[in-house]
C-alpha positions, -999 to 999 in steps of 0.1 A, spaced: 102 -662 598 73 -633 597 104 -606 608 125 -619 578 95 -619 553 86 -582 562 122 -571 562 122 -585 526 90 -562 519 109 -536 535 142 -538 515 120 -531 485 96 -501 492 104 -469 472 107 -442 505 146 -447 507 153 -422 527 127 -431 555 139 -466 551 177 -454 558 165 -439 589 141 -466 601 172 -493 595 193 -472 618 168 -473 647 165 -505 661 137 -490 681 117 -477 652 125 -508 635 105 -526 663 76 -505 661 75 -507 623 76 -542 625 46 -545 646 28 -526 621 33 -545 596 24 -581 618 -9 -558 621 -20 -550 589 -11 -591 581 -39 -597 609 -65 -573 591 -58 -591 558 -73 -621 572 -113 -612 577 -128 -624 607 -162 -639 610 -189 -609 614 -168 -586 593 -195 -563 570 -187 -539 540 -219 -513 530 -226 -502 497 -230 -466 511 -202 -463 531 -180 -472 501 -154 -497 522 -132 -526 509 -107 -553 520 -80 -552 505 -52 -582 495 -20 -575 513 5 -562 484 -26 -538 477 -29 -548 442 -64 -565 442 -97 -551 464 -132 -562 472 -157 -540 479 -190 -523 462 -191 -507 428 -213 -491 404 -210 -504 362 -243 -491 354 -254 -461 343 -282 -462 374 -272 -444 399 -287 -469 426 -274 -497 412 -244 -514 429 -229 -549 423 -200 -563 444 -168 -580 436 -131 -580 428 -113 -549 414 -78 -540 404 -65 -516 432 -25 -508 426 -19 -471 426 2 -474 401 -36 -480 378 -56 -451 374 -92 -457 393 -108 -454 358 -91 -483 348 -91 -505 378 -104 -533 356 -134 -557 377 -123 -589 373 -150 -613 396 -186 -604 405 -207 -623 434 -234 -634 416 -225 -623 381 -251 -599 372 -269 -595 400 -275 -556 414 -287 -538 444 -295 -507 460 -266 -484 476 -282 -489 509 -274 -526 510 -244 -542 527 -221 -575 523 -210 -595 557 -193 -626 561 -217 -641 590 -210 -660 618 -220 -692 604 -195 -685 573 -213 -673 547 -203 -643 522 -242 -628 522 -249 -600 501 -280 -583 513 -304 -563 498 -321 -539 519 -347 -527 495 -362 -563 488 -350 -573 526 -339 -603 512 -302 -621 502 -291 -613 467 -265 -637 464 -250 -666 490 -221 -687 491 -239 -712 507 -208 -723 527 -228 -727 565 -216 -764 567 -179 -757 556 -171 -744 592 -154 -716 578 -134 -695 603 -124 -666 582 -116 -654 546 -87 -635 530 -87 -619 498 -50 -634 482 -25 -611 464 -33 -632 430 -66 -616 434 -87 -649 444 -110 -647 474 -108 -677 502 -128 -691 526 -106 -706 557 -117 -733 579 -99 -745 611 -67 -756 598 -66 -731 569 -78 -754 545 -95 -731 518 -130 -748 514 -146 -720 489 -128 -698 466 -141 -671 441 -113 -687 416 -137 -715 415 -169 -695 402 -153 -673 375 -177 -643 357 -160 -635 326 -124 -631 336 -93 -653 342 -71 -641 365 -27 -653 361 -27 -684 383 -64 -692 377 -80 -727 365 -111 -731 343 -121 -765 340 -147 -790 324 -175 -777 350 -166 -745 348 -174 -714 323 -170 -681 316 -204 -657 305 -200 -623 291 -215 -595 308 -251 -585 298 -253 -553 284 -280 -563 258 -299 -590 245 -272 -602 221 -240 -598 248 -258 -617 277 -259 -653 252 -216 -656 248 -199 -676 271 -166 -700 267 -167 -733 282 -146 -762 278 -162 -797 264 -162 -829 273 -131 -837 250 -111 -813 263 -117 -782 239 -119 -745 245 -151 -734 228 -169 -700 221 -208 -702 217 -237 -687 214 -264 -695 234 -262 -735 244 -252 -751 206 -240 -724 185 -200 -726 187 -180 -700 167 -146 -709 179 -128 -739 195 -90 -741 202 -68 -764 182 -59 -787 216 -58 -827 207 -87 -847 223 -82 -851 257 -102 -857 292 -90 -843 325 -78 -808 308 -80 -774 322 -72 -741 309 -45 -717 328 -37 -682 324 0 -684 329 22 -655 347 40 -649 316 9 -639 292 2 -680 280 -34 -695 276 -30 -734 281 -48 -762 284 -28 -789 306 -33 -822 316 -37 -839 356 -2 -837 353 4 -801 348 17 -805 313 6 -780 286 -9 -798 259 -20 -763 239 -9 -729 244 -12 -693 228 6 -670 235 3 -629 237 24 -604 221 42 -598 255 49 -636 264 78 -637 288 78 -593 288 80 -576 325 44 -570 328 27 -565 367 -5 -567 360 -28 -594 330 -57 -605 328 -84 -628 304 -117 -615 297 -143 -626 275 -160 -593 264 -196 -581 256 -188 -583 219 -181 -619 219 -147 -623 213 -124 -636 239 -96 -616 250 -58 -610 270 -51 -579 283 -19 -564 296 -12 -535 315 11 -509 295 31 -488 322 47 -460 297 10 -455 281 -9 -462 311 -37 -480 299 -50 -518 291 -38 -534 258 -50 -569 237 -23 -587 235 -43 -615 218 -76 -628 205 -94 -657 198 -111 -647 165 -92 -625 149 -117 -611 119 -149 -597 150 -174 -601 120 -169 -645 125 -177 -640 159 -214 -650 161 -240 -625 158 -220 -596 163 -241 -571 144 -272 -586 158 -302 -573 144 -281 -541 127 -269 -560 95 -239 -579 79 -207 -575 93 -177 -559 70 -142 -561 83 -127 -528 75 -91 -522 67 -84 -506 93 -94 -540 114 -127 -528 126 -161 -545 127 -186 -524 108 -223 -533 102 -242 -523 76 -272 -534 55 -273 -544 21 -313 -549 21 -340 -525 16 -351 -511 52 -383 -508 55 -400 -486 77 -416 -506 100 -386 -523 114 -375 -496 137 -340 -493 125 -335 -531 123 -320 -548 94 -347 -574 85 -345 -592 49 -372 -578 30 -391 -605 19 -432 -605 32 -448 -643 32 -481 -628 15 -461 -618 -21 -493 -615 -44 -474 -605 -70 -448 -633 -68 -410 -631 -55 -375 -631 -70 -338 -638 -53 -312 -610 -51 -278 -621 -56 -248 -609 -28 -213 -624 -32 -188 -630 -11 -211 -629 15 -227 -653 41 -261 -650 61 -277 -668 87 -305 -668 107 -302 -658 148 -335 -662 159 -338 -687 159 -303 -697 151 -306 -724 134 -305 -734 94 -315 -764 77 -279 -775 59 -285 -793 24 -260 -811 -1 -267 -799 -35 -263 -772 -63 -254 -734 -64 -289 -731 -88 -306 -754 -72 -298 -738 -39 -311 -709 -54 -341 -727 -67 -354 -745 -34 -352 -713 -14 -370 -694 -43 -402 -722 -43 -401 -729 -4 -427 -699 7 -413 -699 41 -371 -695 30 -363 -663 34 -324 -664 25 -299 -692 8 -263 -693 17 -244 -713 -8 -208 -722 2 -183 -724 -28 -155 -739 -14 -157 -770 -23 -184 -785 2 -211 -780 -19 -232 -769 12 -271 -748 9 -281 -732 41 -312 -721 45 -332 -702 68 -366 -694 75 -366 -664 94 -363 -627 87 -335 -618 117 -304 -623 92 -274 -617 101 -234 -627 84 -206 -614 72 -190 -601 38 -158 -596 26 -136 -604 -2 -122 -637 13 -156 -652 19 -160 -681 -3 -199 -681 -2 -224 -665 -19 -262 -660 -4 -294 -653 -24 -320 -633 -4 -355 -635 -12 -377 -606 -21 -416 -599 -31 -417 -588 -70 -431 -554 -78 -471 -548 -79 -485 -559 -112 -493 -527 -135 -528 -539 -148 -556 -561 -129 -564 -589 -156 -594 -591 -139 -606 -556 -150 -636 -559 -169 -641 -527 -198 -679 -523 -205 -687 -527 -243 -690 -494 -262 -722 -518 -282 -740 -519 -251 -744 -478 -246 -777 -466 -247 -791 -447 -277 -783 -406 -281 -815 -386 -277 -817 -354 -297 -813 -321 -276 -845 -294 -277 -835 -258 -268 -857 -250 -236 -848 -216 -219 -864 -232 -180 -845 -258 -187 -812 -236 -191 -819 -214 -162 -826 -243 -137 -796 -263 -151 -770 -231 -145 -786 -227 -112 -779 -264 -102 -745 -266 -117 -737 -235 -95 -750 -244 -63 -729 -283 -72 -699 -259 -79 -699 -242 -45 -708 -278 -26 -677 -290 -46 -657 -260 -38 -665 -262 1 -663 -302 3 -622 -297 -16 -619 -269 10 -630 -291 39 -610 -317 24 -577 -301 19 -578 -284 56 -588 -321 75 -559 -337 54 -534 -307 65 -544 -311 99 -540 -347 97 -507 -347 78 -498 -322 109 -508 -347 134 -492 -377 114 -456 -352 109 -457 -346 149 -463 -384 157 -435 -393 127 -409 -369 143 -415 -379 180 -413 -416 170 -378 -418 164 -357 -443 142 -340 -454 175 -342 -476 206 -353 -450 226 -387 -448 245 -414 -427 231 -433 -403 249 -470 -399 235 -500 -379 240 -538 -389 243 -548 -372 210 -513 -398 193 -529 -424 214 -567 -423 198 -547 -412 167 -521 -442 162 -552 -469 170 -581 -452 149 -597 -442 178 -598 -476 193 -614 -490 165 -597 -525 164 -595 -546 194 -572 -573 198 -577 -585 233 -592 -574 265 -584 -537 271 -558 -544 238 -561 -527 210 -542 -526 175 -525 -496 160 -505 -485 129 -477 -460 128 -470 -433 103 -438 -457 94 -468 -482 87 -455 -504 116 -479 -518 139 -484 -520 175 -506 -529 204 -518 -505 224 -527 -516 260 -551 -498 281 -540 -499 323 -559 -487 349 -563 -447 348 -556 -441 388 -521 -452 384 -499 -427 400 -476 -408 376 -442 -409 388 -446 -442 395 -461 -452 358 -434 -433 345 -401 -442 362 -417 -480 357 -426 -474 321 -391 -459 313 -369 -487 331 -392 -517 310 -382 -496 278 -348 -504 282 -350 -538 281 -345 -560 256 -343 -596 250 -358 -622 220 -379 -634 242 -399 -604 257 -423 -575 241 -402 -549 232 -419 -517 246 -422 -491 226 -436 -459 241 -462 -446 266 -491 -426 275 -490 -408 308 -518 -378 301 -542 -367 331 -561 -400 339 -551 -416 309 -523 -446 313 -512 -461 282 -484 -490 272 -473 -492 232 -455 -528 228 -446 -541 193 -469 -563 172 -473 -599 179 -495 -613 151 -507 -647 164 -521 -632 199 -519 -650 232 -510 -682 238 -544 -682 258 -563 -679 224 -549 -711 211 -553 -732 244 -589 -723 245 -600 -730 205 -598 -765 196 -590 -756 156 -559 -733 162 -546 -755 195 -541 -784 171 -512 -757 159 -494 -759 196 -475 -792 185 -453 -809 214 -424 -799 205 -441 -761 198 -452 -763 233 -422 -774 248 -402 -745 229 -428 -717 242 -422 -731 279 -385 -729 270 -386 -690 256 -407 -679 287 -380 -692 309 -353 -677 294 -374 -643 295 -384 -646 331 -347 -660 335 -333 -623 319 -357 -605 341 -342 -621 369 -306 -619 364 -293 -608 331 -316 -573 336 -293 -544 356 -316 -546 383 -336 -575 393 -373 -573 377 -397 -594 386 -428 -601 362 -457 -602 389 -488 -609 370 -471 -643 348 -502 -663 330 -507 -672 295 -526 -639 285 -495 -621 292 -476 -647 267 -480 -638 229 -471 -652 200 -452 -637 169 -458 -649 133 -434 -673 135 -451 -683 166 -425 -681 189 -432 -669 223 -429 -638 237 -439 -623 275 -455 -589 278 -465 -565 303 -431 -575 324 -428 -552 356 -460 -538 359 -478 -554 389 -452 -535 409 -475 -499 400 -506 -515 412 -518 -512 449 -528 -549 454 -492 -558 443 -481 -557 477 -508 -582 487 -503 -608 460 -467 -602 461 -442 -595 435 -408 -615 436 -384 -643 420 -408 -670 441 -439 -659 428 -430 -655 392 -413 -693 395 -444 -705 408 -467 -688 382 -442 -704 355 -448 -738 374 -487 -736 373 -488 -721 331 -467 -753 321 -492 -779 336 -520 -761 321 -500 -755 283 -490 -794 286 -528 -806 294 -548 -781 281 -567 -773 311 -571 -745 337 -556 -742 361 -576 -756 395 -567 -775 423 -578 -811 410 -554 -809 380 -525 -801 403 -534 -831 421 -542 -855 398 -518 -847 374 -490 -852 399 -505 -881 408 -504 -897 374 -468 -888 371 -458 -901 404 -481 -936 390 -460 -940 358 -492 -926 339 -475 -892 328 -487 -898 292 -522 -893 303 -516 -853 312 -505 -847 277 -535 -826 261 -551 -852 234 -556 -824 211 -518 -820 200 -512 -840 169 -486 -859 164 -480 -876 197 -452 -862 224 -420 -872 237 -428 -888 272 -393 -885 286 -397 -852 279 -428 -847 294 -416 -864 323 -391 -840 329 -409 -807 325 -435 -820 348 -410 -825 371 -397 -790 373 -430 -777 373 -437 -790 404 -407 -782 420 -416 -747 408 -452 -748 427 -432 -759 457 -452 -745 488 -420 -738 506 -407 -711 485 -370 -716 493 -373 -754 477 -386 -738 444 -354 -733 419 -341 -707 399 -353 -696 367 -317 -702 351 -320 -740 369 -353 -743 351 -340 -729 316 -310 -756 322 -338 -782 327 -361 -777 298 -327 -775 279 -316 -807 286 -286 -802 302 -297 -807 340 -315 -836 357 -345 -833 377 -350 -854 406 -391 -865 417 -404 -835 435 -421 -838 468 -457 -825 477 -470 -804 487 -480 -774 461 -492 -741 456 -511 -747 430 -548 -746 446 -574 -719 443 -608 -707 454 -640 -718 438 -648 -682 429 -613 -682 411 -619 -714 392 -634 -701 356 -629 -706 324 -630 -734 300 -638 -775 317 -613 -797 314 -621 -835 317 -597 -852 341 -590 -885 328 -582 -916 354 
């Protein structure tokens, strides 16, 4: 059966003429025949079989179209992730499209290697953290072997060739023809920024293709009936379907090619949000949509992010741009222009066809009513920033109470959306007081007196040349600093990019350190008028490390963490400029019993939430894996909206004692795990509240942790269950402690928790212990 299945190969290879003659020799027929029962052996991978990241080695399926090895989609040099990759010659190498990652996002360095191991595991190792990346966690399969399949899905093989893991089962963001996605299963785009990292499609409980945003917000569902036991299925001939237990296609769509001769197709749900099904185009030799989910890219959710309102050009492009004023301060954002403090009163500016909402957060309040009264409640609610007002029909007012605006315009839109902004200054103070001509005193008559004259010229002269020389001084010190302001303008750039800045910028920018905002923190103003905080590290830092650390935080972004904006790296001065957070630490307002009464439950509950899904983005949404290092409620500020934000992100790696305390995933989990018990009770963090609070959780007494300074009481369940995974986070046994994604899922709502065991690592020296008393009630 194997000689007739190889002869078939063989009757269809392209070298005729070496065919002809290998036909003709039964003895070279032989020998060829073995070769090819070989090269079947090698497409089977034993147990023990390794690929390195340095060596630049793959396996390979056995018709050669699909390969698994190492690659690099970064622009970091060191940066290698490992997967599944188109590999028929007949595709350029530039456009051997990756279709599966191990581990979706996660990256190592190019000395790290990949082994199936003895006990059965796929294990991708890093060799400059020395520890697994990523794990199949397949030890107790008894896997004998894998094989990468000609469909392009990797196996795991146990005894009696049973395939007890697959890579079809754990998809990325690509559906291979032949490949399943079912109710437990989902597709994420890759994260290239903040906005990309949040798509994903997944299919609901009633049977339903969906495209969302974040967890809730859903921008596109398929048109399939109501069903349970569905899964979508990328078809060989270019369908998407979603069929029943028995096979049956209950909802398809189809590409452009259905049915055409095409070798090689693929569905991908791309960085911009929209999903997508690609062919490969032999005359033109390149990748081509055959079909889209959303066809107009400005409905797809947030897809000019922070850069403005979306406009579908005719020539079927997305193009942002934005309609508002830009104010200076927002670094090349498009922000809605209206300030809270509006002394002078506010008005609402009118767009049509056009409709806005909010992204962080994303949510808006939805009301039945009015187009002017729409208009109206935004106008009188000081914290609505823009109205959307649907007219077609449903009568609907969104409104939102946030300044990151985003939407879409075009003819078509049946919506119009009122954006709020301050009125101008008022041209005269009313409470300017004249002084009453009545009240001027009495005109004395003048007397010639020559003294008088001559010591009166003399004065006036000696004020004229004290005037002269103060206008002179004057002019030069406001030319030197309009220099020093023009240098610091054109080196901070209207961009993303990372600003380089001296000592002299440094003292300039924060008035010579004349306004401090926390320990070693002090505030600044740009020539833009945009404020920042200006931290203050330790001078002995050494400067290519500062500097290669400094540039790789700069080019991360997420909602949920600091954005750095520049640095100091002068002599022995080490400086880091982040953005402004008005409110300050969330260690201020724990420690003041007037502004915690502001840290409501569910306020509380939502800054444990952001932190994980920043520590969560450091982890494994970043290119390479960052860990925080120094995690604790100083480092965790709030904005004026007072939604969380972490700072100072991948800087404990520069200091000496790092290596001491230790700087990884673990550590960062377990400094999450001990900040949650202390936001949730209000205390700091010591041995005893570690132990009697999970004592009165374990008791049925969880509602006594709760700190009796929030108002308006808390939601027990839910305090039940963030206790919960904070102790699994302070887990002594670091390899019981979870994963920041398995904590965001948590806090979310969307994954149980069982009762975590003790012990913890939550205790700490006497001398460590400081700070303010906490009274431990029983």
């Amino acid at each position: 059966m194997v000689i007739l299945v190889h002869l078939h190969l063989l009757a269809h290879m392209k070298l005729l003429k070496q065919e002809e003659y290998i036909l003709r020799s039964p003895f070279l027929l032989c020998i060829f025949i073995g070769l090819l029962l070989h090269s079947n052996v090698i497409a089977h991978i034993p147990l023990g079989s390794k690929l390195s990241a340095i060596d630049n080695d793959c396996w390979v399926s056995f018709n050669g179209d699909f390969a698994f090895g190492f690659f690099n989609l970064s622009d970091q040099p060191n940066q290698y992730s490992i997967g599944i990759r188109f590999n028929s010659k007949t595709i350029p190498f530039s456009d051997q499209t990756v279709v599966w990652v191990a581990g979706a996002d996660v990256t190592v360095s190019n000395k790290s290697f990949f082994q199936l191991t003895q006990d059965g595991e796929l294990v991708l190792f890093d060799s400059f953290k020395g520890v697994p990346a990523w794990t199949s966690e397949t030890g107790h399969l008894s896997v004998v072997s894998a094989a990468l399949h000609d469909n392009g899905n990797l196996v795991l093989l146990d005894g009696k060739r049973n395939i007890v893991w697959q890579s079809f089962d754990t998809p990325s963001d690509t559906l291979l023809p032949g490949q399943n996605l079912s109710v437990r299963q989902s597709l994420r785009a890759a994260s290239k920024n903040s906005v990309s990292s949040y798509y994903s499609l997944y299919m609901n409980a009633s049977g339903q293709l969906q495209l969302r945003w974040e967890s809730h917000v859903v921008y596109w569902t398929s048109g399939s009936p109501a069903s349970s036991n569905l899964s979508a299925f990328l078809a060989f001939n270019g369908a998407l379907q979603l069929r029943d237990q028995f096979l049956k296609p209950l909802w398809s769509v189809f590409g452009e090619d259905h049915n055409d001769s095409v070798n090689y197709r693929f569905l991908r749900l791309d960085v911009d949000g929209n999903l997508r099904l690609y062919s490969w185009i032999e005359t033109s030799q390149s990748w081509r949509s055959v079909w889209q989910a959303v066809e107009n890219q400005c409905k797809v959710f947030a897809t000019c992010g922070q850069q403005g309102i979306c406009v579908f050009t005719a020539s079927g492009s997305a193009d942002c741009r934005c309609p508002f004023e830009i104010q200076a301060e927002t670094n090349s954002r498009c922000l809605v222009p209206y300030q809270r403090e509006c002394e002078s009163g506010s008005n609402m500016f009118t767009y049509d066809h056009t409709f806005l909402y909010g992204i962080y957060p994303p949510g808006d309040s939805v009301i039945l009513t009015s187009l002017q009264q729409c208009q109206s409640l935004c106008l009188n609610d000081p914290l609505c920033t823009v109205a959307t007002f649907t007219n077609d029909g449903t009568a609907q007012c969104w409104m939102k109470k946030t300044e990151h605006v985003t939407g879409y315009s075009d003819p078509s839109v049946s919506a119009i959306s009122f954006v709020k902004k301050c009125s101008g200054p008022l041209a005269v103070n009313p409470n300017l007081i004249k002084s009453s001509p009545e009240h001027s005193p009495p005109k004395q008559s003048a007397k010639f007196c020559v003294p008088c004259l001559i010591g009166a010229s003399s004065g006036t002269l000696f004020i004229l040349i004290i005037l002269q020389l103060s206008i002179c001084f004057c002019i030069y010190s406001k030319k030197i600093n309009n220099r020093k302001k023009a240098t610091l303008a054109n080196t901070w750039p209207n961009s993303k990019g990372l600003v380089v800045l001296s000592f002299c910028e440094i003292k300039n920018l924060t008035g010579d350190f004349k306004h401090q905002i926390g320990p070693k923190m002090f505030k600044g103003m740009l020539p833009n008028n945009q404020r920042v905080a200006v931290k203050n590290l330790n001078a002995s830092i050494e400067e290519r490390k500062f500097r290669s650390v400094a540039s790789k935080m700069g080019n991360i972004h997420h909602k949920n963490l600091l954005k750095l904006e520049g640095y100091c790296c002068e002599l022995n001065h080490r400086f880091l400029v982040y953005e402004y957070a008005k409110n300050g630490s969330v260690k201020k307002y724990v420690d003041d019993s007037k502004l915690c009464r502001r840290l409501t439950w569910r306020k509380r509950v939502e800054i444990c939430l952001s932190v994980a899904k920043a520590i969560c983005y450091l982890h494994t949404g970043c290119r390479e894996f960052v860990s925080h290092g120094n995690l604790k409620f100083e480092n965790v500020v709030l904005d004026e909206n007072l939604e969380a934000k972490v700072t100072e992100f991948g800087f404990a790696s520069i200091y000496s004692e790092a290596a001491s305390h230790g700087s990884s995933a673990e550590k960062d989990v377990e400094d999450f795990g001990k900040m949650v018990l202390m936001l949730l009770s209000g205390c700091q963090e010591n041995g005893e509240l570690c132990e009697w609070t999970y004592k009165e959780l374990m008791e049925g007494r969880a509602e006594n942790v709760a700190d009796k300074r929030i108002d308006g009481g808390v939601d027990l369940e839910e305090l039940k269950r963030t206790l919960r995974i904070a102790f699994w986070c302070l887990q002594s046994d670091e390899r019981r402690r979870p994963s920041m994604g398995e904590v965001v899922k948590v806090l979310e709502g969307t994954l149980n928790v069982d009762p975590p065991p003790p012990p913890f690592a939550c205790h700490r020296s006497p001398e460590e212990d400081d700070g303010r008393e906490c009274v431990l009630e029983p």
